[in-house]
ROZARO-898657 format. One line per 3 residues: number of its first residue (from 0); for each residue x, y, z of C-alpha. Coordinates in nm, 4 decimals. Each point is the difference from the previous one (the first is absolute). Layout:
residues N
NUM	X/Y/Z | ...
//
This chain:
residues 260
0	32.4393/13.2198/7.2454 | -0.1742/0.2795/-0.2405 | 0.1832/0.2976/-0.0499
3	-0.2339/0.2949/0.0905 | -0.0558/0.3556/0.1302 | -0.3206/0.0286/0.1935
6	-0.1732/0.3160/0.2014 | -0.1762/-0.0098/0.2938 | -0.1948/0.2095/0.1664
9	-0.0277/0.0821/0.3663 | -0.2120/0.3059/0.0665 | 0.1637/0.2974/-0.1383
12	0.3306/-0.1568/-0.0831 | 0.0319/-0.2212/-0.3289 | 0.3433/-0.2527/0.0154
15	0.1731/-0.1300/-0.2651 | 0.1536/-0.3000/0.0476 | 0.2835/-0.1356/-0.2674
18	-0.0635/-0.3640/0.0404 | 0.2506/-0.2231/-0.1364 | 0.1290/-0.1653/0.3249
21	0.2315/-0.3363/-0.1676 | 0.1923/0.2495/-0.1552 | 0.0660/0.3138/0.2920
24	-0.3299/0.1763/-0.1792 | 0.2050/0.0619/-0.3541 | -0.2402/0.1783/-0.2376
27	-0.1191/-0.2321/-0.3054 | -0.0951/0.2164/-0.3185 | -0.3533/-0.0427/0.0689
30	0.0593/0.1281/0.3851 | 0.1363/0.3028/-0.2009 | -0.2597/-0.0039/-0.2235
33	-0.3326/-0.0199/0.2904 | 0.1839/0.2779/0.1918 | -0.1600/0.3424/-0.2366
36	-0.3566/-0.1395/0.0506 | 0.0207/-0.0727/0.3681 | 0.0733/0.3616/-0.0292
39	-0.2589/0.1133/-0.1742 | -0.2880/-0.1946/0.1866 | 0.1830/0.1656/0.3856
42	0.0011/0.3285/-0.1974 | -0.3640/-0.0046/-0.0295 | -0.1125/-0.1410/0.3084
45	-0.0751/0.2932/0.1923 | -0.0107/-0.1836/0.3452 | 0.3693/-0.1050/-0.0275
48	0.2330/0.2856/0.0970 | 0.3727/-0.1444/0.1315 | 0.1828/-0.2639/-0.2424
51	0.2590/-0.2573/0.1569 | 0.2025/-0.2160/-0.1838 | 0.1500/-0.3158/0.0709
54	0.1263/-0.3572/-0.0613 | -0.1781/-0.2824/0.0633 | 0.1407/-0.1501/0.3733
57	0.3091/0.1849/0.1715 | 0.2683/-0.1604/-0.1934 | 0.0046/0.2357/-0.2955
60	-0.1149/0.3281/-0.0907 | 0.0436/-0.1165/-0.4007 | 0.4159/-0.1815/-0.0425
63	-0.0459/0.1800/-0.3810 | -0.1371/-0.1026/-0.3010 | -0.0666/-0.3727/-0.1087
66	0.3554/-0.0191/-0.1913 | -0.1214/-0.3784/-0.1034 | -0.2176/0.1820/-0.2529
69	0.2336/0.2032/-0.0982 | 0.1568/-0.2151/-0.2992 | -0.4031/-0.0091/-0.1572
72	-0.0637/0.3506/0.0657 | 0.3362/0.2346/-0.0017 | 0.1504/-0.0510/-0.2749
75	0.0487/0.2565/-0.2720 | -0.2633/0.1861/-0.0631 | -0.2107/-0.1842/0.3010
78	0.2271/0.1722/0.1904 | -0.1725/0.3426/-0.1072 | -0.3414/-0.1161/0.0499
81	0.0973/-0.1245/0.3489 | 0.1039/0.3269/0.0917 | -0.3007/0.1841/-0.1073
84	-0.2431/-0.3073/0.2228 | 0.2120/0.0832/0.2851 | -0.0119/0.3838/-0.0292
87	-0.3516/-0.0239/-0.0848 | -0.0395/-0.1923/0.3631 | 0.2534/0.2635/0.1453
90	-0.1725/0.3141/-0.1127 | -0.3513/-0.1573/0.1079 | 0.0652/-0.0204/0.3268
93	0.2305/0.3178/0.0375 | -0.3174/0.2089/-0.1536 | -0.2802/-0.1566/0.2261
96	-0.1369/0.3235/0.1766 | 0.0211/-0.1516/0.3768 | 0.2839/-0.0878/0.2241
99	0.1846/-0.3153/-0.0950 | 0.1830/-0.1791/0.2615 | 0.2571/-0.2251/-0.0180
102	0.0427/-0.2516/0.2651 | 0.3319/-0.2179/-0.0722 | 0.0949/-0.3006/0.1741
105	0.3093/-0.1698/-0.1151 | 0.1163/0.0189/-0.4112 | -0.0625/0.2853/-0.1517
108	0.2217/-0.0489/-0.2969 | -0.0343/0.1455/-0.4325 | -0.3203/0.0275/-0.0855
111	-0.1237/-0.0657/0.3656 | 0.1840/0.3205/0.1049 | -0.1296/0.1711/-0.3148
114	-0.3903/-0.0894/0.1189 | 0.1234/0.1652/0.3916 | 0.1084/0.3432/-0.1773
117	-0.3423/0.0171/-0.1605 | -0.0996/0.0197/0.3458 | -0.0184/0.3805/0.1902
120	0.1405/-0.1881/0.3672 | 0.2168/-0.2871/0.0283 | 0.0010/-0.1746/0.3470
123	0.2341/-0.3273/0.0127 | 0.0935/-0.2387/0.2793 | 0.3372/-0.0520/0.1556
126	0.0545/-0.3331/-0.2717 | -0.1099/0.2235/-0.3227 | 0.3001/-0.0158/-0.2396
129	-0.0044/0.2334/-0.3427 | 0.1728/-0.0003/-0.3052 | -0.0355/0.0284/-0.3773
132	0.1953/-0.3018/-0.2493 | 0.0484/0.1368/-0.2770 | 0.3523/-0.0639/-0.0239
135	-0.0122/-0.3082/0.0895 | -0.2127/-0.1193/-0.3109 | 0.1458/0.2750/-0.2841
138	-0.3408/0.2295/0.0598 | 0.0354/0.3301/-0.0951 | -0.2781/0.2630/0.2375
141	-0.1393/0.2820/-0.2063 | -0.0364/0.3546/0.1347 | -0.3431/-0.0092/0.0700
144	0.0575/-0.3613/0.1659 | 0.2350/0.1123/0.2523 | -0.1161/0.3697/0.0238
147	-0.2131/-0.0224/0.2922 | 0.2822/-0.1778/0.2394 | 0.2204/0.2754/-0.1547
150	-0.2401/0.2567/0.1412 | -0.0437/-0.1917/0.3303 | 0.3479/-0.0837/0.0830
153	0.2396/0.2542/-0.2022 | 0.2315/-0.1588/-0.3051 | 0.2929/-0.1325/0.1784
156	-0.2078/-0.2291/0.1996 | -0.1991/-0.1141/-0.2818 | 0.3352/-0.0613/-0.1858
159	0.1544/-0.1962/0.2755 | -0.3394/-0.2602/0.0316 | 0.0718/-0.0134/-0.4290
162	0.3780/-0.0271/-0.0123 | 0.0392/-0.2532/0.2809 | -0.3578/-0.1975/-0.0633
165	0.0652/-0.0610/0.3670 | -0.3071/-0.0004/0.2785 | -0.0270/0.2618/0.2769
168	-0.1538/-0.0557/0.3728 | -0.3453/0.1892/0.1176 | 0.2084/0.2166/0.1793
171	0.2243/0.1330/-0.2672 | -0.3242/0.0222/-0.2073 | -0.1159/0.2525/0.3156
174	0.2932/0.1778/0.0136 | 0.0102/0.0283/-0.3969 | -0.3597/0.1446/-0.0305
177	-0.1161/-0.3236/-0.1486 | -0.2453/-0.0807/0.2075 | -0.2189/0.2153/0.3180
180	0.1059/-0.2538/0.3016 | 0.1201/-0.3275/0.1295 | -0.1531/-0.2169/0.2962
183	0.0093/-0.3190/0.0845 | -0.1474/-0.2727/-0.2184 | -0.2134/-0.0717/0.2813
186	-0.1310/0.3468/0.0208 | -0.0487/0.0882/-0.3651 | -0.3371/-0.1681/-0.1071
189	-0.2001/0.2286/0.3269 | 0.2666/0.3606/-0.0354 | -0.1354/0.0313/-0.3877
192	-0.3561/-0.0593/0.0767 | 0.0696/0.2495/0.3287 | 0.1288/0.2767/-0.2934
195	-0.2731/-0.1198/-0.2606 | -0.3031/0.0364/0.2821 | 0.1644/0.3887/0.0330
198	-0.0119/0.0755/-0.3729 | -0.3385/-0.1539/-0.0355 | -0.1154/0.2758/0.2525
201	0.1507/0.2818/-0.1585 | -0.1746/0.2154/-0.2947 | 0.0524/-0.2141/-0.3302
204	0.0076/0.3534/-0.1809 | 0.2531/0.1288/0.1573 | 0.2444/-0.3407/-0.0390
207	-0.1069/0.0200/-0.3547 | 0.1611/0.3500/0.0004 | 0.2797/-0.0546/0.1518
210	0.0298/-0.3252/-0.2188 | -0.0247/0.1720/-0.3056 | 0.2367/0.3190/0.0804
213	0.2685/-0.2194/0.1089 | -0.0312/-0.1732/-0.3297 | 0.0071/0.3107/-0.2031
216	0.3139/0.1326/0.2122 | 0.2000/-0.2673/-0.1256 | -0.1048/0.0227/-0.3571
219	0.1918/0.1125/-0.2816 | -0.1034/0.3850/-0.0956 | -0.1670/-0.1423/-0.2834
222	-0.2654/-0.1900/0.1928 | -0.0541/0.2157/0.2639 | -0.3469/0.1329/0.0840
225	-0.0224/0.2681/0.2718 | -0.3646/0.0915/-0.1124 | -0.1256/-0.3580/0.0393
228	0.1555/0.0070/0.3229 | -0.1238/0.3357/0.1296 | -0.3475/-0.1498/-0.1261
231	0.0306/-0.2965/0.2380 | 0.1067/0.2765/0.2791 | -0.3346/0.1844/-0.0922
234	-0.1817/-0.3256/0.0005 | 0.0621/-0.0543/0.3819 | -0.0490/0.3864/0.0863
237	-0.3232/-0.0354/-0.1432 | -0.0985/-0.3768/0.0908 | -0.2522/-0.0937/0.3205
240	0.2949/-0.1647/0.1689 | 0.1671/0.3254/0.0591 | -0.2822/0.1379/0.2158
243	-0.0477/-0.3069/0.1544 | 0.3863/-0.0281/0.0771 | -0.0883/0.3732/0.1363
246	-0.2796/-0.1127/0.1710 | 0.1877/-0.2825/0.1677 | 0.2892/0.1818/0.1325
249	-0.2564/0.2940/0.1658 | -0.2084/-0.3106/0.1647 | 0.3030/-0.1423/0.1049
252	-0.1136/-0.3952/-0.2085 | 0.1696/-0.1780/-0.2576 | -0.1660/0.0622/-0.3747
255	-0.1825/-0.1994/-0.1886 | 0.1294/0.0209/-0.3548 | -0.1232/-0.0951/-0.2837
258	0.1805/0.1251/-0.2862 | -0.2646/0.2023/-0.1490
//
């Protein structure tokens, strides 16, 4: 079976699926590699407005990266390169300007955890398990690589997934932070598209606000931009779904956003 990461489209919601079923959905370099143009095209699309991830089927989220390629492509100074494809992936998906969802069924394990905290909301079924290898295979994590679970989950959890290599249940991952909420695996697949139907009927603007602010909160001092963030705030003051989120509320209807 190919190896793939695919998007489809269901209205206002685009899903990406991580496809590699024979092997628990472990990411390929070339999965990697297709992930920052699947980006791009849902970034200009201006019908889609909610992003879920997932694995292909209910048995994996992504179990990793594809170690049996690791011999080819990790060595020396592949090793490098293999961190920049998988940042680049990272970062793309992190930096789309809509809510990304990630919907986790079962593994969720190195780089597959890695693709969930590019995600703004994790949900995860009662049979999710999480954890990052490294120790395991004599892989070191670099501070950008491990600085977003740092951010999510504080340093002394992140330390004790690294130092022990071992997995943690959905509901340790709840109570850590890690991800939003746990249901059953029977419930999962219907409670995210419940939460994504809600986010597709709120004001994109104002998501893309908050989106961005939270983002530049947890910046370094160096990177931080308050002015492009009060420009966003601005940008829904002065935008035609604020009056017609006014107008809704005083007619007592839902809005009709549109984003402009």
């Amino acid at each position: 079976m190919r190896a793939d990461v695919r998007f489809e489209v269901n209205g206002a919601v685009a899903t990406v699926v991580f496809d590699h079923a024979d092997r628990r959905n472990a990411m390929t370099k070339r999965m990697w590699e297709q992930i920052p143009g699947i980006c791009a095209e849902i970034e200009r699309s201006s019908r889609i407005r909610v992003v879920v991830l997932r694995g292909a089927g209910n048995v994996a989220f992504v179990a990793g990266a594809d170690i049996s390629e690791f011999r080819d492509i990790r060595q020396g100074s592949g090793g490098v390169r293999y961190d920049e494809m998988t940042a680049a992936a990272t970062s793309a998906l992190t930096n789309l300007p809509k809510p990304v969802v990630a919907l986790i069924h079962g593994f969720c394990i190195g780089g597959g955890l890695a693709l969930a905290l590019s995600a703004d909301i994790r949900y995860a079924s009662h049979d999710a398990v999480f954890g990052l290898p490294p120790a395991r295979l004599g892989i070191g994590y670099s501070s950008e690589g491990i600085g977003r679970l740092v951010d999510l989950i504080g340093p002394a959890a992140t330390k004790e997934l690294i130092f022990t290599a071992d997995w943690i249940d959905a509901d340790k991952a709840c109570r850590w932070g890690l991800v939003n909420d746990v249901v059953p695996a029977s419930d999962l697949d219907e409670m995210v598209a419940t939460k994504v139907a809600t986010m597709v009927s709120r004001a994109p603007l104002s998501q893309l606000a908050a989106k961005r602010a939270v983002a530049n909160h947890l910046a370094d001092d160096a990177h931080r931009d308050e002015a492009a963030i009060q420009a966003l705030v601005r940008r829904c003051i002065e935008s035609a779904d604020y009056q017609e989120g006014l107008a809704a509320y005083l007619e007592k209807r839902q809005p009709r956003f549109t984003g402009a």
